[in-house]
ZAVOFI-892144 format. One line per field, with one value per residue: residue number from 1; residue in three letters; y negated, x, z of N, C-alpha, C, CB in turn. Coordinates in Angstrom, 2 decimals, decimal comma. Each point is the difference from the previous one (the first is absolute). Glycine has a CB too. Example, Ala and Ser with C-alpha at 12.3 -4.5 7.8 and 13.67 -1.06 7.14 Angstrom:
BEGIN
seti	1 | 2
figu	ALA | SER
n.y	5,69 | -2,22
n.x	13,19 | 1,54
n.z	7,80 | -1,97
ca.y	-1,19 | -1,19
ca.x	-0,89 | 0,82
ca.z	0,00 | 0,06
c.y	-1,20 | -1,09
c.x	0,90 | -0,77
c.z	0,00 | 0,73
cb.y	1,17 | 0,63
cb.x	-1,89 | 1,18
cb.z	1,25 | -2,15
END
This chain:
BEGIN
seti	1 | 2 | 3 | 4 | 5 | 6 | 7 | 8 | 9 | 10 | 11 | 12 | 13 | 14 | 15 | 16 | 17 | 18 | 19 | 20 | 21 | 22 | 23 | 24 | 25 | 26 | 27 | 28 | 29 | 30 | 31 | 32 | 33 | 34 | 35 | 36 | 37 | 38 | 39 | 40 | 41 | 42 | 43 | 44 | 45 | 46 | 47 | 48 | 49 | 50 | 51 | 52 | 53 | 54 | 55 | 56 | 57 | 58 | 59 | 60 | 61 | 62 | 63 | 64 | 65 | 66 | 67 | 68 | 69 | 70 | 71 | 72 | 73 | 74 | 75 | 76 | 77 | 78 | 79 | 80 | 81 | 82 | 83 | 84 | 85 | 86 | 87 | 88 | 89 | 90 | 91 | 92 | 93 | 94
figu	UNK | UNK | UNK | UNK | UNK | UNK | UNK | UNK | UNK | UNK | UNK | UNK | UNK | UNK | UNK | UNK | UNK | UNK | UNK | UNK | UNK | UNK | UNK | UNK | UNK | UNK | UNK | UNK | UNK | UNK | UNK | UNK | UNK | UNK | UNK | UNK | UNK | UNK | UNK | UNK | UNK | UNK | UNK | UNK | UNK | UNK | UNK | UNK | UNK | UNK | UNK | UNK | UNK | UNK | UNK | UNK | UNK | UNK | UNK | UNK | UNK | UNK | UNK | UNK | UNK | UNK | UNK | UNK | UNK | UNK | UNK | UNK | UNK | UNK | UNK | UNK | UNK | UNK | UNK | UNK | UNK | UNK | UNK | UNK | UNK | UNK | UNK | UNK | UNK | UNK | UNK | UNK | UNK | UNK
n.y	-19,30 | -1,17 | 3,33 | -1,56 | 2,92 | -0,64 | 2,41 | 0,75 | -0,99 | 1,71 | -3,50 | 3,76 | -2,17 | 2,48 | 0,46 | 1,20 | 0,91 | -3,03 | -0,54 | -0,68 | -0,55 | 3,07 | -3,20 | 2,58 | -2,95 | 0,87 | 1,90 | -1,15 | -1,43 | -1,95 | -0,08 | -3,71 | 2,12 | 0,70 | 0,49 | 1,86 | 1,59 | 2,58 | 0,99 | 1,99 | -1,02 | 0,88 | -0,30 | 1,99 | 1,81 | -0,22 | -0,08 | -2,92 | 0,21 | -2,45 | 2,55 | 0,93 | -2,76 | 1,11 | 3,11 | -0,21 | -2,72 | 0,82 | 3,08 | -1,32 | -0,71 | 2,77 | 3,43 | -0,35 | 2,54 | -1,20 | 2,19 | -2,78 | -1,05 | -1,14 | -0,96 | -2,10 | -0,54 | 1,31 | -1,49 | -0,23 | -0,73 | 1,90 | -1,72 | -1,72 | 2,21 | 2,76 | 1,14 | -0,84 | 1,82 | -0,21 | 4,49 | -1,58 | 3,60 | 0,13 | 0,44 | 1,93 | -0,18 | 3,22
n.x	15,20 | -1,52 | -0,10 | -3,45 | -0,35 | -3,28 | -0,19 | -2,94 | -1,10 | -2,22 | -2,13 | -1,40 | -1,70 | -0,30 | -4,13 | -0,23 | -2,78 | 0,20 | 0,58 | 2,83 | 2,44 | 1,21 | 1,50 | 2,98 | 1,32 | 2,18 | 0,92 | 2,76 | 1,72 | -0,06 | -3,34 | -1,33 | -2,43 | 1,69 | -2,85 | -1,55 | -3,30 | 1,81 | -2,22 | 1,39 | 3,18 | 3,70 | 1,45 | -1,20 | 1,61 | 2,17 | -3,09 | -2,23 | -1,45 | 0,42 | -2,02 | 3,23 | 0,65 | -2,61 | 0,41 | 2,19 | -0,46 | -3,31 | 2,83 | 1,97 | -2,33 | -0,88 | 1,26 | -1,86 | 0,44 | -0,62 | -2,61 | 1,26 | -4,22 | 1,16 | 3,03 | -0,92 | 2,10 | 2,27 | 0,92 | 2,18 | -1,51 | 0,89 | 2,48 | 0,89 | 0,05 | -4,11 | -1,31 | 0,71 | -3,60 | -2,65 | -0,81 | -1,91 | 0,16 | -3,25 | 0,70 | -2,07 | 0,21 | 2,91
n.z	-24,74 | 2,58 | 0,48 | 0,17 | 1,47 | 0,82 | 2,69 | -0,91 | 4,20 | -0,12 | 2,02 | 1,84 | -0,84 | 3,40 | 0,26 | 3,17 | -1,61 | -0,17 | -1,64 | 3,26 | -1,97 | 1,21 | 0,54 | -0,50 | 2,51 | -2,08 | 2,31 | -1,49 | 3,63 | -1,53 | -2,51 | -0,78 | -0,01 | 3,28 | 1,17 | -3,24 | 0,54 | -3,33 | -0,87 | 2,04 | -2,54 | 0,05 | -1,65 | -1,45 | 1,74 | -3,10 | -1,40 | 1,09 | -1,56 | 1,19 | 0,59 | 1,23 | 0,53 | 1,47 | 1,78 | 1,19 | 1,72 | 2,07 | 1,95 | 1,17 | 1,02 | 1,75 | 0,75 | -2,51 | -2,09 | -2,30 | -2,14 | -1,16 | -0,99 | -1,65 | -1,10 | 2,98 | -3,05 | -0,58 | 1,15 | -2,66 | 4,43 | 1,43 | 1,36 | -2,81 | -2,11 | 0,63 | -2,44 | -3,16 | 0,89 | 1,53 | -1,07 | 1,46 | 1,17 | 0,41 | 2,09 | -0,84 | 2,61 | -0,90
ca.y	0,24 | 0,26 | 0,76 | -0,04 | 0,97 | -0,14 | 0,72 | -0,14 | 0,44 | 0,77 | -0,56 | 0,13 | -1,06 | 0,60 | -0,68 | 0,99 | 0,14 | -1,38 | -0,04 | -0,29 | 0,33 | 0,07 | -1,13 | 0,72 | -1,34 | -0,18 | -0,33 | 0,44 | -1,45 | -0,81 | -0,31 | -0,57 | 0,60 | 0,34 | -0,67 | -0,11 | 1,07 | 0,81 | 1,34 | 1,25 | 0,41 | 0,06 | 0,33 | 1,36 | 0,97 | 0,53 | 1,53 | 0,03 | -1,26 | -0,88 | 0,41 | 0,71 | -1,51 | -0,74 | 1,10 | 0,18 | -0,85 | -0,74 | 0,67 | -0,68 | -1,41 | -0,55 | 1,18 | 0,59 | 0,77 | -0,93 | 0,08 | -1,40 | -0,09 | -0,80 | -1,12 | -1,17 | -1,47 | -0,52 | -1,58 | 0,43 | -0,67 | 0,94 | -0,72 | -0,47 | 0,79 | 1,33 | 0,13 | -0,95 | 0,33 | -0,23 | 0,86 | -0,14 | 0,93 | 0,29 | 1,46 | 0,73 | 0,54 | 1,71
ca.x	-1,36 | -1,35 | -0,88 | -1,06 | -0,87 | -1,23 | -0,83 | -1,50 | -0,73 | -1,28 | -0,80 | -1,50 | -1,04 | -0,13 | -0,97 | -1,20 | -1,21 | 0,19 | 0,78 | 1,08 | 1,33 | 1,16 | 0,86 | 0,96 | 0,62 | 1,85 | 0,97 | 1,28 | 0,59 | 1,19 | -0,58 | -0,67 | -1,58 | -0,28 | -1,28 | -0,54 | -1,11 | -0,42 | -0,66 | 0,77 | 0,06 | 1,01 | 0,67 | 0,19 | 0,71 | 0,24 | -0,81 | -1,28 | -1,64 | -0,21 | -0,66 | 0,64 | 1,08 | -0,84 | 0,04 | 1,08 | 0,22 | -0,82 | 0,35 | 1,26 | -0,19 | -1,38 | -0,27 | -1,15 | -0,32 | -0,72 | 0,45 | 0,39 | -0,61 | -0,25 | 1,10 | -0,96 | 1,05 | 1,71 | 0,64 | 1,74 | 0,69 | -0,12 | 1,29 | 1,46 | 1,96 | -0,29 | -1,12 | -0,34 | -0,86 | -0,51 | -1,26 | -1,45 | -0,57 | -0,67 | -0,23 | -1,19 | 0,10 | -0,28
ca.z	-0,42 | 0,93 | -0,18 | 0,81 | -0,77 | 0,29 | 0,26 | -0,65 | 1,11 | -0,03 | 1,17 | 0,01 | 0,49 | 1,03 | 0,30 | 1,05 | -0,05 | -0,11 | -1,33 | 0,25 | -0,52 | 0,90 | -0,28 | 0,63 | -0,22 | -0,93 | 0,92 | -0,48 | 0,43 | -0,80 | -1,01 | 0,36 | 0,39 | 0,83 | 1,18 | -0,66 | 0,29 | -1,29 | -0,08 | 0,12 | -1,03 | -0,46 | -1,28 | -0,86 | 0,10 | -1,23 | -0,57 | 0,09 | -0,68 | 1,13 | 1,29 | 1,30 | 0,79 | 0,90 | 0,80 | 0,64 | 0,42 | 0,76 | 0,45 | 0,89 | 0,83 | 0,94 | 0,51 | -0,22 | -1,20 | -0,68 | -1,00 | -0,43 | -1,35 | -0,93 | -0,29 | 0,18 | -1,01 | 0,02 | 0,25 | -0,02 | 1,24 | 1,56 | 0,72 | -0,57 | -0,87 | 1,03 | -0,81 | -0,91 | -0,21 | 1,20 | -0,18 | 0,92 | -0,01 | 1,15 | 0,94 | 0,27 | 1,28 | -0,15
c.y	0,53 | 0,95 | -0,16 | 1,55 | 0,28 | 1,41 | 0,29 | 0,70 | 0,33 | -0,31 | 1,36 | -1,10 | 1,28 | -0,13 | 1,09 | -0,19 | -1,38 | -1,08 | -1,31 | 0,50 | 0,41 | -1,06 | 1,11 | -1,70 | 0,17 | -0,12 | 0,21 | -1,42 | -0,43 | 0,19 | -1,02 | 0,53 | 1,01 | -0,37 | 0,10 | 1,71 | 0,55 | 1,14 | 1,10 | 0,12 | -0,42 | 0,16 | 1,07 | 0,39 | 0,32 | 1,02 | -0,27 | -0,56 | -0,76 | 0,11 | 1,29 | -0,59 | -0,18 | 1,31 | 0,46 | -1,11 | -0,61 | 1,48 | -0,44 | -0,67 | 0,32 | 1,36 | 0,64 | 0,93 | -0,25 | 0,66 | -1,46 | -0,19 | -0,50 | -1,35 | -1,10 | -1,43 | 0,05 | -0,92 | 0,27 | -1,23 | 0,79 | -0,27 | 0,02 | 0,92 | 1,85 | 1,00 | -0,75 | 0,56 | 0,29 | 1,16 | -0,07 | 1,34 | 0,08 | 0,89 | 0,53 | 0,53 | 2,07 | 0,86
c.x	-0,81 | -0,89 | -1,48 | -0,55 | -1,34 | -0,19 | -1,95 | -0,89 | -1,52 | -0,84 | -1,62 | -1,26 | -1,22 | -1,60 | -0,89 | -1,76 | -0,58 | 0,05 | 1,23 | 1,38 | 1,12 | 1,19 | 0,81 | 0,88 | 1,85 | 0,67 | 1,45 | 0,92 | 0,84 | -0,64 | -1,52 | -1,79 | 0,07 | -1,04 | -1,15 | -0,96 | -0,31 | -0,80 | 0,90 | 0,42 | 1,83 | 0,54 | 0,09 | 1,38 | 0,32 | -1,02 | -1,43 | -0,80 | -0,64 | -1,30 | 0,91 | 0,88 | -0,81 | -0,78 | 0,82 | 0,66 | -1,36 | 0,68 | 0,87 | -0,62 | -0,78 | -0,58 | -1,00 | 0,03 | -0,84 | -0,47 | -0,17 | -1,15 | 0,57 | 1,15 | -0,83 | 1,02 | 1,15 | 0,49 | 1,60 | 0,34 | -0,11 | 1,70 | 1,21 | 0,89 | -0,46 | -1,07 | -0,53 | -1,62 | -0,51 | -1,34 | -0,52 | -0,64 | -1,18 | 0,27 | -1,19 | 0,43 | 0,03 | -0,73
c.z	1,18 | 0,21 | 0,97 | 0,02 | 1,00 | 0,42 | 0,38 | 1,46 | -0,48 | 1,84 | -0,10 | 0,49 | 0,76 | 1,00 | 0,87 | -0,34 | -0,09 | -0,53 | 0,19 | -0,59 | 0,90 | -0,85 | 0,68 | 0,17 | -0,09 | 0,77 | -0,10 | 0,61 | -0,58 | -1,74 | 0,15 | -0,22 | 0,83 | 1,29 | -0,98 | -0,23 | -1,89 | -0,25 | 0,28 | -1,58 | 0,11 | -1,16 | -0,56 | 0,02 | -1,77 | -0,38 | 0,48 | -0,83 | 1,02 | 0,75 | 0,90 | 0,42 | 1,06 | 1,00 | 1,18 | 0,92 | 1,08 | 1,19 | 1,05 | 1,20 | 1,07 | 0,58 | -0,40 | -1,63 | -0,68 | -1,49 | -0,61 | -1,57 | -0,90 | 0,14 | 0,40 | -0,95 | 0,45 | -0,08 | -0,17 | 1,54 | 0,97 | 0,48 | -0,84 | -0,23 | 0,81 | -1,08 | -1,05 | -0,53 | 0,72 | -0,73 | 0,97 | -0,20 | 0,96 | 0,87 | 0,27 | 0,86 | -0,51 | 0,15
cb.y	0,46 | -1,65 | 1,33 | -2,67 | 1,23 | -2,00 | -0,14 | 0,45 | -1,44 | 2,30 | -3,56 | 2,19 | -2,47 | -0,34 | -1,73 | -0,46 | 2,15 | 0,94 | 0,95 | -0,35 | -1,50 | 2,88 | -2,83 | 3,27 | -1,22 | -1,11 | 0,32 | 1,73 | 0,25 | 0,76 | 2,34 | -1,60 | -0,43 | 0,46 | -2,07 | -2,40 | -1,51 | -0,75 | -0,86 | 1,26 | -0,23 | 0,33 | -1,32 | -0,51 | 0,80 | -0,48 | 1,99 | 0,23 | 1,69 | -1,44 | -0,72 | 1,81 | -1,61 | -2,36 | 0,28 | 1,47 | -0,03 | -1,83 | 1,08 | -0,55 | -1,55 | -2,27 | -0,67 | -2,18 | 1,30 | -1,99 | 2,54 | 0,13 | -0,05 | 1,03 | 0,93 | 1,12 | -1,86 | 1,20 | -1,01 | 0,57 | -2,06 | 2,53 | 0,71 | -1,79 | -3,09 | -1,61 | 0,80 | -0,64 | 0,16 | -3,07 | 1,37 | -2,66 | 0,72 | -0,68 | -0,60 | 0,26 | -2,83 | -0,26
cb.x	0,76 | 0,13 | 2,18 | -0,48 | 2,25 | -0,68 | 2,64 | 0,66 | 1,59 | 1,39 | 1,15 | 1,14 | 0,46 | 2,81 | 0,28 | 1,95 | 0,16 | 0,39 | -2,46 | -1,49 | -0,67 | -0,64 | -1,03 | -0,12 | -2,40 | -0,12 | -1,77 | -0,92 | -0,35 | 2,58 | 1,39 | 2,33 | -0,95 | 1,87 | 1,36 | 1,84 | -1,44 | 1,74 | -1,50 | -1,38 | -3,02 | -0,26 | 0,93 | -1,82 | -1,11 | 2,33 | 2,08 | 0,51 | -1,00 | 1,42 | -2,54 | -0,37 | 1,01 | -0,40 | -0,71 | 0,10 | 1,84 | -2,68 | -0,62 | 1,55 | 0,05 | -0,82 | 0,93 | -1,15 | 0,64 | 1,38 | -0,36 | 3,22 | -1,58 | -2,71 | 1,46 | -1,32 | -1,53 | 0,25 | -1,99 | 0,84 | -0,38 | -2,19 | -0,80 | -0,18 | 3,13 | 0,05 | -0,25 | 2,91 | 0,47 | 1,07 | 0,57 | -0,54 | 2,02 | -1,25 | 1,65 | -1,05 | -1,69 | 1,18
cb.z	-2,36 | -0,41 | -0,88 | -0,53 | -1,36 | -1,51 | 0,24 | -3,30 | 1,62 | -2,24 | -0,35 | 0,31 | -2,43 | -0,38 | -2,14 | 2,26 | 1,12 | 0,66 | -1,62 | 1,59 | -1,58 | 1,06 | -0,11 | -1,24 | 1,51 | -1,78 | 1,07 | -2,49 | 1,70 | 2,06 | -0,72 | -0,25 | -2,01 | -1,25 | 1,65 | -0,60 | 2,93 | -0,23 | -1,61 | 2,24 | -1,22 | 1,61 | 0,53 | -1,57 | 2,73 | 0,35 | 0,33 | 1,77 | -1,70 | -1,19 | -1,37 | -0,49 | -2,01 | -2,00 | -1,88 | -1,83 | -2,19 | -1,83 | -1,80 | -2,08 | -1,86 | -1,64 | 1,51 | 1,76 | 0,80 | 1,39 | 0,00 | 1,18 | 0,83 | -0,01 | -2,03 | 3,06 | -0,25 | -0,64 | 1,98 | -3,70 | -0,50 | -0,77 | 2,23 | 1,07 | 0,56 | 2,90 | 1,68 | -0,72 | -1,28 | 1,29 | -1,29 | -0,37 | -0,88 | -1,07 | 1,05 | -1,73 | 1,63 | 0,27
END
């Protein structure tokens, strides 16, 4: 028997004055979306909500600080069996 299982992530959609999009880029070798350009974001942690994923994760990625608004939508695609769920968050500048 085949066990699958899913983990539920948390992207920021990330936008300067501009209202240019920060892009982060995937980098994991020998995996095939490696090179591949994404929003800052990751997989949840046990217990989190998904606005402190996309927090905690624009943090990691990029260094910056954020408070996280408004749910922008959900998707059950994003990277295969990795990220089956795709939270979009805003950012406001601090």
């Amino acid at each position: 028997m085949k066990i699958e299982w899913q983990r539920a992530a948390a992207y920021v959609t990330a936008l300067d004055a501009k209202r240019r999009v920060l892009l982060t880029r995937f980098e994991i070798p020998g995996h095939p979306k490696s090179g591949s350009w994404t929003l800052p974001g990751g997989g949840m942690e046990w217990g989190e909500q998904a606005h402190q994923t996309a927090a905690r994760e624009l943090r990691e990625e990029t260094g910056l600080e954020a408070e996280i608004g408004s749910l922008l939508g959900s998707s059950p695609s994003g990277f295969t069996q990795m990220h089956p769920i795709l939270a979009n968050l805003v950012m406001h500048s601090a």
